[in-house]
N, C-alpha and C positions, 0 to 999 in steps of 0.2 A: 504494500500500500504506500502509495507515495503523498508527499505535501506538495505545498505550495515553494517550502524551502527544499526538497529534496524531493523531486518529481520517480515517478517511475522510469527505471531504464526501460532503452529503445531495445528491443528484443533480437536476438539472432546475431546483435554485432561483437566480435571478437577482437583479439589481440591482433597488431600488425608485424608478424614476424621476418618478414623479408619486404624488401621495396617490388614495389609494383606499380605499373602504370598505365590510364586506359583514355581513352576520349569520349568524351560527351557532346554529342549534338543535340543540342538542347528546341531543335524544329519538332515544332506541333503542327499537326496538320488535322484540318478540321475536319470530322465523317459527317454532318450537319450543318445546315447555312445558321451563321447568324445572326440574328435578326433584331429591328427594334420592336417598343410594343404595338406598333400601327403595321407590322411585317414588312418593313422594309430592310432590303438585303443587304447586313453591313459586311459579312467576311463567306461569300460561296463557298458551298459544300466543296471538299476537294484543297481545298488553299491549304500552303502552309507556309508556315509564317516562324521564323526564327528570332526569339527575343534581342536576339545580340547585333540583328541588322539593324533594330531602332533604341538600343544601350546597351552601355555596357559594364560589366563586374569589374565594380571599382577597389571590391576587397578582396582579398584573400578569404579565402572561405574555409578552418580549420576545424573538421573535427574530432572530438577527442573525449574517454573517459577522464572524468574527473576525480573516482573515486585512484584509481593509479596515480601514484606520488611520481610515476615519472614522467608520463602523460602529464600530467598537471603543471610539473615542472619545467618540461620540455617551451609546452604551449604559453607560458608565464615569462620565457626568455625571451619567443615571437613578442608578447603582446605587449614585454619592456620595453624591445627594441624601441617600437614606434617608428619613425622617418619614412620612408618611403613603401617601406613592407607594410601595407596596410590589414592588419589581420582582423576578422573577427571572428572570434572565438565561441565554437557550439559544442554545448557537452548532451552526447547521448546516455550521460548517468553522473551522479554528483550534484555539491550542490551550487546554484549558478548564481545565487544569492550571495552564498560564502567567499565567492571569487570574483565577482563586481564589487565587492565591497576591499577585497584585498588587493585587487590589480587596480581599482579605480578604474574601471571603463566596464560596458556593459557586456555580458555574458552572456549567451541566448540558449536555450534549450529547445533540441527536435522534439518537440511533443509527437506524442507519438509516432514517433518514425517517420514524420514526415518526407523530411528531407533528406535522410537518407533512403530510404524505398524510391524515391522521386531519381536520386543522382546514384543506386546500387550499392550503399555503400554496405558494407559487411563487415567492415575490419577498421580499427584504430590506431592512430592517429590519422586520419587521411583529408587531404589537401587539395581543394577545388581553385582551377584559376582559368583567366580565362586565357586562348591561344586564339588569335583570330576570330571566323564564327565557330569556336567551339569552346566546350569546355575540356581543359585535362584534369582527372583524377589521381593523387599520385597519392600512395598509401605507404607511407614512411615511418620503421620504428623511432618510435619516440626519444633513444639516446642518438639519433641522427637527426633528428629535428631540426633545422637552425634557419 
């Protein structure tokens, strides 16, 4: 049973024990036209349409158990740095309260699996960014972190 401070973990995801690395094409493509409420056709059945042709992933997208001291640790070097590595910091377990308040910058939590089922993710610490129109996943143990 999880709170408000210590959410339920995201289920299925494990440890990152070797690096790995995948692409994500983040193109949706619509099976249904969509419409306003008077039916007129704003996006034809058939279209697809890739978020990164009209923005784009300004952060670095880390995520990471929180309840691992090294995990926590690794991901806490990222989000000291600051400068140019723009991180932000998602915990599929731990608490995100405890460490918005200790790193001083906001800490977000995949409620329910979101985000990861969304980008495949399975394994931690792993690292969203973007490469052109896509996105790369790279799943890096956490004393490799940097």
């Amino acid at each position: 049973m999880g709170s408000i401070k210590n959410m339920k973990p995201v289920d299925g995801i494990t440890t990152v024990r070797a690096r790995a690395q995948r692409f994500i094409d983040p193109t949706v493509t619509y099976t249904k036209p969509v419409t306003t409420d008077d039916g007129r056709i704003v996006v034809p059945a058939g279209t697809k349409i890739n978020p990164l042709d009209m923005t784009s992933l300004t952060k670095t997208l880390v995520f990471f158990d929180g309840r691992d001291p090294e995990q926590r640790e690794a991901v806490g070097r990222l989000v000291a740095k600051g400068g140019q590595l723009k991180v932000k910091p998602i915990l599929v377990a731990g608490s995100w309260l405890d460490l918005t308040k200790a790193w001083k910058t906001q800490v977000f939590y995949d409620q329910k699996g979101t985000l990861s089922k969304r980008f495949g993710i399975t394994a931690v610490p792993a690292v969203i960014r973007q490469q052109g129109k896509m996105l790369v996943l790279d799943e890096i143990p956490a004393k490799e972190l940097q």
